[in-house]
C-alpha positions in Angstrom: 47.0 31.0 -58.6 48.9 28.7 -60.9 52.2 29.2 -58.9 49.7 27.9 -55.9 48.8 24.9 -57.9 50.7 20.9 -58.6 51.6 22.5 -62.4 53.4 19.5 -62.9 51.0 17.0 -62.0 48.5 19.0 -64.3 51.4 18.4 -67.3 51.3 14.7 -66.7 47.4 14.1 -66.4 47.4 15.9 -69.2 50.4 15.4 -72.0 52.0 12.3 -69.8 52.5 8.9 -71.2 53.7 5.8 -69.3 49.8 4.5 -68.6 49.5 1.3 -66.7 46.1 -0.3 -67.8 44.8 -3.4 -65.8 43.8 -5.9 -68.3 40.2 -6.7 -68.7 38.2 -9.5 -70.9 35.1 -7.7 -71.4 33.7 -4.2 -71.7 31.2 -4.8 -69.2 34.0 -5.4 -66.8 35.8 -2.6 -68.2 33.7 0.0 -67.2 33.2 -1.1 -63.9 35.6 -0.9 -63.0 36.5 2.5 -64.6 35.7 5.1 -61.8 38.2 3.5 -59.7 41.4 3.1 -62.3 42.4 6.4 -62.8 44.8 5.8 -65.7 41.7 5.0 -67.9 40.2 8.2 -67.1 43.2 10.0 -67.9 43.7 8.2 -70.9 40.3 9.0 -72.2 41.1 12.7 -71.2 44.2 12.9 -73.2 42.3 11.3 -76.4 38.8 14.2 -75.8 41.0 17.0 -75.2 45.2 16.8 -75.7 44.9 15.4 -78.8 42.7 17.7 -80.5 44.9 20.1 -79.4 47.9 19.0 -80.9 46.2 18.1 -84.4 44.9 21.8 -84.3 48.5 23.1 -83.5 50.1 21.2 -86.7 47.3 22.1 -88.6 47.9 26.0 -87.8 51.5 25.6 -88.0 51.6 23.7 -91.5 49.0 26.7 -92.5 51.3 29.3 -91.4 54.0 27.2 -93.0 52.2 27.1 -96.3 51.4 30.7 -96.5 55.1 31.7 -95.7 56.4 29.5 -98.7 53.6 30.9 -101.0 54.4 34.5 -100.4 57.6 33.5 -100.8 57.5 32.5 -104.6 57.6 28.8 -104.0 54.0 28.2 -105.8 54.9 30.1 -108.7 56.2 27.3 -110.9 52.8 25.4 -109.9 50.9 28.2 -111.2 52.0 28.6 -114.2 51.2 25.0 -114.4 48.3 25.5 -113.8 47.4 28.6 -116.7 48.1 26.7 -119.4 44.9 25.0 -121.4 45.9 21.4 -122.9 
């Protein structure tokens, strides 16, 4: 089914840059006109859904990161820092 589909038109709605807003002076006239500009409506797709995804991917990925360096003995010297009493 996804060999069937536009895969890279999917890509670009969803992780694709280049947006070409129209220039508005109000909100009112902002939304509008919004069903009918599509690049606002995949702009505000991007910021709901891509980029949560990406701030969840470098947050598991400096987790994974963190743990690798701490079972590697890389915290040590901080925790001995961290036993002694002034």
């Amino acid at each position: 089914m996804i060999l069937d589909s536009d895969f890279k038109q999917a890509l670009h709605f969803y992780f694709g840059g280049n947006f070409n807003f129209p220039e508005y002076d109000s909100y009112r006239e902002l939304w509008k006109h919004m069903p009918e500009n599509f690049e606002i409506i995949r702009g505000y797709t991007q910021f709901r859904f891509t980029v949560p995804a990406y701030v969840g991917t470098a947050y598991s990925l400096a987790a994974w990161v963190s743990l690798r360096l701490a079972s590697a003995g890389v915290r040590r010297t901080a925790s001995r820092v961290e036993d002694k009493s002034w």
